[in-house]
C-alpha positions in Angstrom: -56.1 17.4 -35.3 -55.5 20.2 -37.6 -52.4 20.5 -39.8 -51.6 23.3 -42.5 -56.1 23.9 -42.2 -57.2 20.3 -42.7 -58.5 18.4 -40.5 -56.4 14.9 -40.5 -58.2 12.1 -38.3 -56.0 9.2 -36.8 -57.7 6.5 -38.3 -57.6 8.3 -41.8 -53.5 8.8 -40.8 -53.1 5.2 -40.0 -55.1 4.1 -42.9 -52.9 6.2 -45.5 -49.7 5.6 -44.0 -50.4 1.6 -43.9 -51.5 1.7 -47.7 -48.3 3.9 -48.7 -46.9 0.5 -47.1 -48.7 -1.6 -49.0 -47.6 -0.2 -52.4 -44.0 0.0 -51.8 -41.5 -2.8 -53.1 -40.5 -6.1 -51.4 -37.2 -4.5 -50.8 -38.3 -1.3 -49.4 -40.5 -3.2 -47.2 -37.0 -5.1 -46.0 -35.4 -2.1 -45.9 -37.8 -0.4 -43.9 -37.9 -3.7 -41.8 -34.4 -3.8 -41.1 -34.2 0.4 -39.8 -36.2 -0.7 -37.1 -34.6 -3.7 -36.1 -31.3 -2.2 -36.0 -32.5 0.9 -34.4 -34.7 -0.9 -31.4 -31.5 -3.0 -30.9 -29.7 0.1 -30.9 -31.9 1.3 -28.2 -32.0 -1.5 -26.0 -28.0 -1.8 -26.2 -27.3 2.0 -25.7 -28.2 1.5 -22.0 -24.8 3.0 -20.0 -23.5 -0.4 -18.6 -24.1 -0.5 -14.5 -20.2 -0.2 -13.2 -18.7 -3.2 -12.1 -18.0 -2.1 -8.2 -15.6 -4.0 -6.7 -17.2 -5.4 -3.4 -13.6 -6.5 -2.2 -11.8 -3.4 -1.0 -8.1 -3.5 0.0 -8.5 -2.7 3.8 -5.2 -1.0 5.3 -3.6 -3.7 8.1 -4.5 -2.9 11.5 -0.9 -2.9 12.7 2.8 -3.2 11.4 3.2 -6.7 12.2 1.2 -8.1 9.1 4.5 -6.7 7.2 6.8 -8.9 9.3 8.6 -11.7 7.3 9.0 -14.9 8.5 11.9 -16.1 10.6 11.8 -12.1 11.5 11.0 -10.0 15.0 9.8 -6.4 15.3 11.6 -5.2 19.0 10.3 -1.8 19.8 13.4 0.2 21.0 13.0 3.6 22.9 15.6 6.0 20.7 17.0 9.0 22.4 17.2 10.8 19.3 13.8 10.1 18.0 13.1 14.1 17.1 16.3 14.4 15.3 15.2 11.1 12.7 12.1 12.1 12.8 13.4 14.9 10.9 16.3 12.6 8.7 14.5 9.0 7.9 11.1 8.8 5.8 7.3 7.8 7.1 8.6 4.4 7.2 11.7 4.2 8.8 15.5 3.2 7.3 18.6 1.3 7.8 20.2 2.1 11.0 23.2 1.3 13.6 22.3 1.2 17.1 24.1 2.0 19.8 23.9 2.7 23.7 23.1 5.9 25.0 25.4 7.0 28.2 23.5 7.0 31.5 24.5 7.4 35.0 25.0 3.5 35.3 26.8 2.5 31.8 29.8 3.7 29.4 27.8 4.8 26.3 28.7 4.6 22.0 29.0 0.2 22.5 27.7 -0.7 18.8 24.5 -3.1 19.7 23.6 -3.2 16.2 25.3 -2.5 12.7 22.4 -2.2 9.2 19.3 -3.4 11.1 16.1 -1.6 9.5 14.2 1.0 11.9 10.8 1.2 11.7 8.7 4.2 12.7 5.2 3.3 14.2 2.2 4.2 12.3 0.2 5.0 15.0 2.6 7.0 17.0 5.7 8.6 14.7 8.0 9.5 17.4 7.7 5.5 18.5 10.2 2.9 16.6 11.1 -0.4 16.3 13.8 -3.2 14.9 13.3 -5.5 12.4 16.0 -8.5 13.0 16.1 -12.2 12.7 14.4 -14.2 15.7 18.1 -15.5 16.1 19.4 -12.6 16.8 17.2 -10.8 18.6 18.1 -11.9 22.1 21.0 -9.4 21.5 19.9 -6.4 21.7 17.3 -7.7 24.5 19.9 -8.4 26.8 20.6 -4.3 26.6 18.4 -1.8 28.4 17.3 1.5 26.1 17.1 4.2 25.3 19.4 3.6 22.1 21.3 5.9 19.8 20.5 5.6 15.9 23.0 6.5 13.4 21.2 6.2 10.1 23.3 4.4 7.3 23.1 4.1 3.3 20.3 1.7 2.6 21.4 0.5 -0.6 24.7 -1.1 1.4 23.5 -4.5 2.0 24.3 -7.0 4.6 23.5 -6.2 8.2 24.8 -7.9 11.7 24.6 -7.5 15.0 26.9 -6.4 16.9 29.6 -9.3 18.3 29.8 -8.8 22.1 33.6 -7.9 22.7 35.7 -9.9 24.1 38.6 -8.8 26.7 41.8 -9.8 25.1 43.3 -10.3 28.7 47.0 -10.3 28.7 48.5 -12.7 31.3 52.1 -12.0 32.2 54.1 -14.6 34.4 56.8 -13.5 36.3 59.5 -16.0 37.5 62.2 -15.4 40.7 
């Protein structure tokens, strides 16, 4: 190899670089010594760090009904004005009344339900459905759809269902 016109041989480089070694001090030698430990453990740390991937992955549920509590029922309900709070209530749903929609057969506006939470379907948005205690859910069973929804405040807590009505019959006697 030729550097600056002379010709410099690898053993002759090897052999004046190890006795320039040679003749320095003890704590040059350390000094030296230490450069190249820190440096090779530099080296070997310095290696970007794999990313810890998470191999459990939050899967989204299936259906609605992993979000029902216990002691709870989802009732699907067919609601006559589905368009109109499709346009009103949020992706999920909100606090509603319910009542019965006139038809040919029955008088229409009886309250079946009063705060009850409506949920819309996530795989079909114009679909929707009750949340209400087991208990109570028989109630608005016994009625045949489609239903009316009239949304309410949802920060007003405290919802019922509907108490069937009673007749308050009046009886009058007359005496001859």
């Amino acid at each position: 190899m030729k550097i600056l016109n002379k010709e410099i041989k690898a053993s002759s480089f090897l052999k004046t670089s190890h006795d320039k070694f040679q003749n320095l001090k003890f704590e040059h030698k350390l000094l030296i010594a230490g450069f190249i430990v820190i440096g090779a453990f530099a080296i070997l740390h310095n290696k970007p760090a794999t990313p810890v991937v998470e191999t459990r992955q939050e899967v989204a549920p299936e259906s609605v009904d992993t979000y029902i509590p216990h002691g709870f029922t989802l009732i699907p309900l067919e609601i006559s004005n589905s368009d109109a709070l499709a346009s009103i209530m949020g992706d999920m749903g909100g606090v509603v009344d319910l009542y019965l929609t006139q038809t040919d057969s029955r008088k229409g506006g009886i309250r079946v339900a009063s705060r009850v939470k409506l949920l819309r379907a996530p795989r079909n948005p114009e679909q929707f459905a009750v949340l209400v205690k087991e208990s109570e859910g028989q109630r608005i069973l016994q009625y045949s759809g489609p239903f009316l929804a009239v949304v309410q405040n949802p920060d007003v807590r405290g919802g019922k269902l509907a108490a069937e009505k009673q007749q308050n019959s009046v009886r009058i006697d007359y005496a001859n």
